[in-house]
NUBA-106164 format. One record per residue (C-alpha): x, y, z; residue number from 0; residue in one letter. Coordinates in nm, 4 decimals. Layout:
! NUBA-106164
+----------+----------+----------+-----+--------+
:       px :       py :       pz : num : residu :
+----------+----------+----------+-----+--------+
:        X :        Y :        Z : NUM :      A :
...
+----------+----------+----------+-----+--------+
***
This chain:
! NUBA-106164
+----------+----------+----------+-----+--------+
:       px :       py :       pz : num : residu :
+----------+----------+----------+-----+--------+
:  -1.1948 :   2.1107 :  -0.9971 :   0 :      X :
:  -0.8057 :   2.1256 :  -1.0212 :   1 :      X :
:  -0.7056 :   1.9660 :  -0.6967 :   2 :      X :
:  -0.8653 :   1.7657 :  -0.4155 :   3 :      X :
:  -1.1304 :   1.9457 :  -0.1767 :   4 :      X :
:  -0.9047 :   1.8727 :   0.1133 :   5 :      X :
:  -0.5889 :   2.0327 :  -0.1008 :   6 :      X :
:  -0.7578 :   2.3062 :  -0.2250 :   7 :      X :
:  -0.8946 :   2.4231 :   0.0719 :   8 :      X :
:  -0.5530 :   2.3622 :   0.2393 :   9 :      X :
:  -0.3816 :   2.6026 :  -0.0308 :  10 :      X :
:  -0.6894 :   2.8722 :  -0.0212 :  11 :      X :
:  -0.6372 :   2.8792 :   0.3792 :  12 :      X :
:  -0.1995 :   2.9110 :   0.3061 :  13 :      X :
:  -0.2925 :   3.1778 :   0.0695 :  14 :      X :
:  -0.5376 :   3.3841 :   0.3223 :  15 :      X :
:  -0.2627 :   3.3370 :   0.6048 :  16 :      X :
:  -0.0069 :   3.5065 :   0.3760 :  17 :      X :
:  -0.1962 :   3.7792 :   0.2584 :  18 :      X :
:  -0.2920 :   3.8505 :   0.6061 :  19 :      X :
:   0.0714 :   3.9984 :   0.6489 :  20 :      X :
:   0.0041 :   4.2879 :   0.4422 :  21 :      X :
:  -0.0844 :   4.6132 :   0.5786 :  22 :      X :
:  -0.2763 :   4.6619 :   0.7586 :  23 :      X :
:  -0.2417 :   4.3278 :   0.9102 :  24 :      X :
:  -0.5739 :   4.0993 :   0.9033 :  25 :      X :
:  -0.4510 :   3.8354 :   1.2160 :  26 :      X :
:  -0.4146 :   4.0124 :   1.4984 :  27 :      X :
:  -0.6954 :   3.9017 :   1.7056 :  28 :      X :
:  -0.7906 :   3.5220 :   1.8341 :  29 :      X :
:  -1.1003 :   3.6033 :   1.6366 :  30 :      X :
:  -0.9413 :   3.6373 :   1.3248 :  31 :      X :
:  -0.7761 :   3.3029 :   1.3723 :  32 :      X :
:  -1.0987 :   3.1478 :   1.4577 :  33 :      X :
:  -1.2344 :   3.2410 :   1.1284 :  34 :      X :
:  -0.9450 :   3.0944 :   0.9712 :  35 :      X :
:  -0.9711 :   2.7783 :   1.1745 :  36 :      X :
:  -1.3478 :   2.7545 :   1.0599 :  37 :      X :
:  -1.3886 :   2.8918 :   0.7057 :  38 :      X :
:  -1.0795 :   2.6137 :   0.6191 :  39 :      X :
:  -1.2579 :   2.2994 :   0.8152 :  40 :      X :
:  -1.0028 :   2.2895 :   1.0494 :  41 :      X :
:  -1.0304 :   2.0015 :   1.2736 :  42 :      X :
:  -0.8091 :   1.8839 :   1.6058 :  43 :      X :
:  -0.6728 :   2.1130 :   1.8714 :  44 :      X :
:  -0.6856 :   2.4543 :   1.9015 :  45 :      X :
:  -0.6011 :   2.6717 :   2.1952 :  46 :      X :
:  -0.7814 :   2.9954 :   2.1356 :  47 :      X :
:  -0.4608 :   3.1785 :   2.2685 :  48 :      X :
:  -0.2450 :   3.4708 :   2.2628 :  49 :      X :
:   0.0280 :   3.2245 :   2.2411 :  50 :      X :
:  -0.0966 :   2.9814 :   1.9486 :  51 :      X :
:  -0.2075 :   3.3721 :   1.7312 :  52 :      X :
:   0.1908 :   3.4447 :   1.7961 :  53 :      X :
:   0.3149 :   3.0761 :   1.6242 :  54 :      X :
:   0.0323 :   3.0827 :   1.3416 :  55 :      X :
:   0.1565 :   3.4543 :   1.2685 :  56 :      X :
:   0.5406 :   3.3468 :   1.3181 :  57 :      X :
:   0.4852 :   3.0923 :   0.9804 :  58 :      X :
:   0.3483 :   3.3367 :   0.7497 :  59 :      X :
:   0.6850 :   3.3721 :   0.6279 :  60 :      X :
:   0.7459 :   3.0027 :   0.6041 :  61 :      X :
:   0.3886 :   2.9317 :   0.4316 :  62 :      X :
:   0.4977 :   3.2087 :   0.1617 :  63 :      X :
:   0.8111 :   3.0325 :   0.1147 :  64 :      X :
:   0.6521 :   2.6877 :   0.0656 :  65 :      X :
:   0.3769 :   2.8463 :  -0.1475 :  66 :      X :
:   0.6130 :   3.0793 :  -0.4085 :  67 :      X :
:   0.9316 :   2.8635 :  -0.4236 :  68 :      X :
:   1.0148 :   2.7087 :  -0.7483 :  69 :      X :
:   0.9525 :   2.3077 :  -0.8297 :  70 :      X :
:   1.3080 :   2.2281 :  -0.6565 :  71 :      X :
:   1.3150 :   2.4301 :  -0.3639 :  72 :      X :
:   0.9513 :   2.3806 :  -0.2840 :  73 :      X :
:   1.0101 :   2.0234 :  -0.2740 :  74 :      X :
:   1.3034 :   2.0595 :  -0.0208 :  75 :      X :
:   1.0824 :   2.2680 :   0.1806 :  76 :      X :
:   0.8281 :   2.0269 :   0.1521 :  77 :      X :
:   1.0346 :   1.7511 :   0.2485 :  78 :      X :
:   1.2234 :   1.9306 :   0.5441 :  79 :      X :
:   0.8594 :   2.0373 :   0.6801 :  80 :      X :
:   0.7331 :   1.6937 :   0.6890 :  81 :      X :
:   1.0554 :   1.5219 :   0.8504 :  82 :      X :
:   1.0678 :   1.8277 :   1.1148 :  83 :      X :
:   0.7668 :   1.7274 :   1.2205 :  84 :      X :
:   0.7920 :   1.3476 :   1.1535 :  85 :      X :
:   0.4770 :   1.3412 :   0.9607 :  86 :      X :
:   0.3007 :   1.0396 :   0.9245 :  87 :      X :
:   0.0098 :   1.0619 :   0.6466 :  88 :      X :
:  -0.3308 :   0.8792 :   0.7135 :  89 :      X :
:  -0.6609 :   0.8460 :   0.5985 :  90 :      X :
:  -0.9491 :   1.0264 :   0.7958 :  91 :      X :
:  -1.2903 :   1.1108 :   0.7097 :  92 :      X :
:  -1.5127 :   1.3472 :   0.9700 :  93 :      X :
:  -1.7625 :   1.6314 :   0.9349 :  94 :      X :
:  -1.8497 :   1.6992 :   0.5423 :  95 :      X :
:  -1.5111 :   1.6362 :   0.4249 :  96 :      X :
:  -1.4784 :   1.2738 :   0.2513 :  97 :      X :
:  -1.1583 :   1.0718 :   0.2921 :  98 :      X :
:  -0.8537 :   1.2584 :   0.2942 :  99 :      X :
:  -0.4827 :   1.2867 :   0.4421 : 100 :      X :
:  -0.3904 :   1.4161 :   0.7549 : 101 :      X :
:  -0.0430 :   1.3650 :   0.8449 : 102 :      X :
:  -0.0116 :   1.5129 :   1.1829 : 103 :      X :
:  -0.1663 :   1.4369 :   1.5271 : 104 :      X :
:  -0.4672 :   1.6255 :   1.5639 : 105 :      X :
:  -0.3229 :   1.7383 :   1.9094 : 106 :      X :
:  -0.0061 :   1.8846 :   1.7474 : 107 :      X :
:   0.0580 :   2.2557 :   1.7066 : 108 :      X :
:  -0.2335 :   2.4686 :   1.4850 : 109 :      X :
:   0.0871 :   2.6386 :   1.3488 : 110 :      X :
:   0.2415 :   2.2830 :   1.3143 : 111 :      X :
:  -0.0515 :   2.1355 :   1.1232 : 112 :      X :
:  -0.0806 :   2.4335 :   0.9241 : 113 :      X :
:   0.2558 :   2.4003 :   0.7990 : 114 :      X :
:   0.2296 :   2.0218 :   0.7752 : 115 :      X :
:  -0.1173 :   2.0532 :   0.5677 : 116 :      X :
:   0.0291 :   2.2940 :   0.3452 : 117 :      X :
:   0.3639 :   2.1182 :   0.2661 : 118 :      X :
:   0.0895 :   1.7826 :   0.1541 : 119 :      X :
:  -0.1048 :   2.0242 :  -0.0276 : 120 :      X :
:   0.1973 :   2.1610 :  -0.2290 : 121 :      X :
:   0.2761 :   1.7756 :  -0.2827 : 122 :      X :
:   0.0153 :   1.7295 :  -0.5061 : 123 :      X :
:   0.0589 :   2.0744 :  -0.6934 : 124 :      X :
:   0.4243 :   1.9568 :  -0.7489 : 125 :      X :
:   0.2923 :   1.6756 :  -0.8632 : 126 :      X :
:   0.0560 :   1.7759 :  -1.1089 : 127 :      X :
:   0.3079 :   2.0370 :  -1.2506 : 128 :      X :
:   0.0443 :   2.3303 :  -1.1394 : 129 :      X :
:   0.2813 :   2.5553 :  -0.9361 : 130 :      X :
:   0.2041 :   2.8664 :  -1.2486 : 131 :      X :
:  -0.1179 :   2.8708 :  -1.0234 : 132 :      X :
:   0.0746 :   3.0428 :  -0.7292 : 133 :      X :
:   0.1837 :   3.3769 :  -0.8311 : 134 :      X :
:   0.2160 :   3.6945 :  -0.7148 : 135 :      X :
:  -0.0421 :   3.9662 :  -0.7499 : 136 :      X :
:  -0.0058 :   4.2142 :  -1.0663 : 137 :      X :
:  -0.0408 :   4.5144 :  -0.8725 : 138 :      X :
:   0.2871 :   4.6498 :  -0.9219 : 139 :      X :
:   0.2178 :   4.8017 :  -0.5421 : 140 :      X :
:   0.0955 :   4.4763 :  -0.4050 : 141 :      X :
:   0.2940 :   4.1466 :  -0.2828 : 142 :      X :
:   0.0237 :   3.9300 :  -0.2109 : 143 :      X :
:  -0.0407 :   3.5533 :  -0.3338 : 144 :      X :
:  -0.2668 :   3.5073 :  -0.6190 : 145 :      X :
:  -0.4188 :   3.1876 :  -0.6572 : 146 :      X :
:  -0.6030 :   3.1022 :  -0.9569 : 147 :      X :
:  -0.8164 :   2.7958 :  -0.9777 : 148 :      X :
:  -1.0277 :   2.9470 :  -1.2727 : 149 :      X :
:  -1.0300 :   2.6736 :  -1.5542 : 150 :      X :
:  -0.8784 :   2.9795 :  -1.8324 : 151 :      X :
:  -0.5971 :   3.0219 :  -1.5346 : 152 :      X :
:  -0.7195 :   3.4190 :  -1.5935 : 153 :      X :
:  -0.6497 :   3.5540 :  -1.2322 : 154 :      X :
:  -0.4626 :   3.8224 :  -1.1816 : 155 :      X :
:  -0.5064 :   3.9749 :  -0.8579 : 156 :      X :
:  -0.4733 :   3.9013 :  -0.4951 : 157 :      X :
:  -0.8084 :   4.1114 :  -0.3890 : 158 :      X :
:  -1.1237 :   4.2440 :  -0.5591 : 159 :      X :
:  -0.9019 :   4.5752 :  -0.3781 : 160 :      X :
:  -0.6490 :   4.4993 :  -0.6050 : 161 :      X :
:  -0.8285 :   4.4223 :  -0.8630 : 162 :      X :
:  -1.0305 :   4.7135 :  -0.8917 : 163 :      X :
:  -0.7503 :   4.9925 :  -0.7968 : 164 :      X :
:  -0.6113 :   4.8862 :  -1.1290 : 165 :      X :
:  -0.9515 :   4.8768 :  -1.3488 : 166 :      X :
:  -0.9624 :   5.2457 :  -1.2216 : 167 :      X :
:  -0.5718 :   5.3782 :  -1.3063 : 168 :      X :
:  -0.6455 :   5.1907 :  -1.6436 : 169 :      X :
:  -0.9763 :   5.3870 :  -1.6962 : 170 :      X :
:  -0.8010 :   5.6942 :  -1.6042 : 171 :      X :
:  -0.5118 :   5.6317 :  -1.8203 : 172 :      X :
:  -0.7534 :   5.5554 :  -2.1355 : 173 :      X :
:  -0.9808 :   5.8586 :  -2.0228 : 174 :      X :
:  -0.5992 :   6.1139 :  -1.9835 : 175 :      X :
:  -0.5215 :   5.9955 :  -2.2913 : 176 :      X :
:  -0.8745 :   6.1026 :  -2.5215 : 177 :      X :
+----------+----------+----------+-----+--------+
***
């Protein structure tokens, strides 16, 4: 394990609401949120509306920023994220999650607290000089967000879509070229 549960699953979730951007766009519905909001034991508020979809799409942008920036500007993103929304870390422990930070009210924002959650999360990566584990994916028609956690840091690719568009130009290339 890299990083904390509550920080990996923080930067997984950042990652997944990033790539959702791409065409064709995978948050468009209150459903898709709610997937987000449970596959990434999200706790606190959360309004199941056309208005809250609308802010958590708005920060995709924002998220990609925080996620892709280098060491410096990251950290002034970080910083500028937590003071906008005078962020006060604590310790909480509830459902299978063990003690971790939360540094929002649970009653803020979904869009602020995903924000806020990401901008901790990126603390620690900044802090454990693992930013080369954000990238961007290698298919040269692809902008996603890789991240590898593997242990040999071998990930290339965004998507198993990705992923296996490019094992099948190789093979084609190798099989043109015999």
């Amino acid at each position: 394990m890299v990083f904390a549960n509550d920080t990996d699953l923080c930067l997984r979730s950042a990652v997944e609401l990033v790539n959702s951007a791409a065409a064709p766009d995978s948050l468009t519905s209150i459903d898709d949120l709610d997937g987000i909001f449970d596959r990434y034991g999200y706790t606190g508020r959360h309004d199941r509306s056309d208005a809250e979809l609308h802010q958590v799409r708005a920060i995709r942008g924002e998220l990609r920023d925080l996620l892709l920036g280098d060491p410096e500007t990251t950290v002034a993103l970080i910083n500028s994220t937590l003071g906008r929304y005078s962020s006060v870390p604590r310790l909480v422990r509830h459902d299978a999650i063990d003690w971790h930070l939360h540094a929002v009210d649970d009653f803020a924002p979904l869009a602020h607290r995903m924000l806020v959650e990401t901008a901790m999360a990126m603390i620690d990566v900044i802090r454990a000089d693992e930013t080369s584990r954000l990238t961007t994916c290698a298919d040269d028609e692809c902008d996603g967000i890789v991240l590898d956690l593997s242990r040999n840091r071998s990930r290339r690719y965004c998507s198993t879509t990705c992923g296996n568009r490019n094992a099948v130009a190789a093979y084609r290339a190798r099989r043109a070229a015999d």
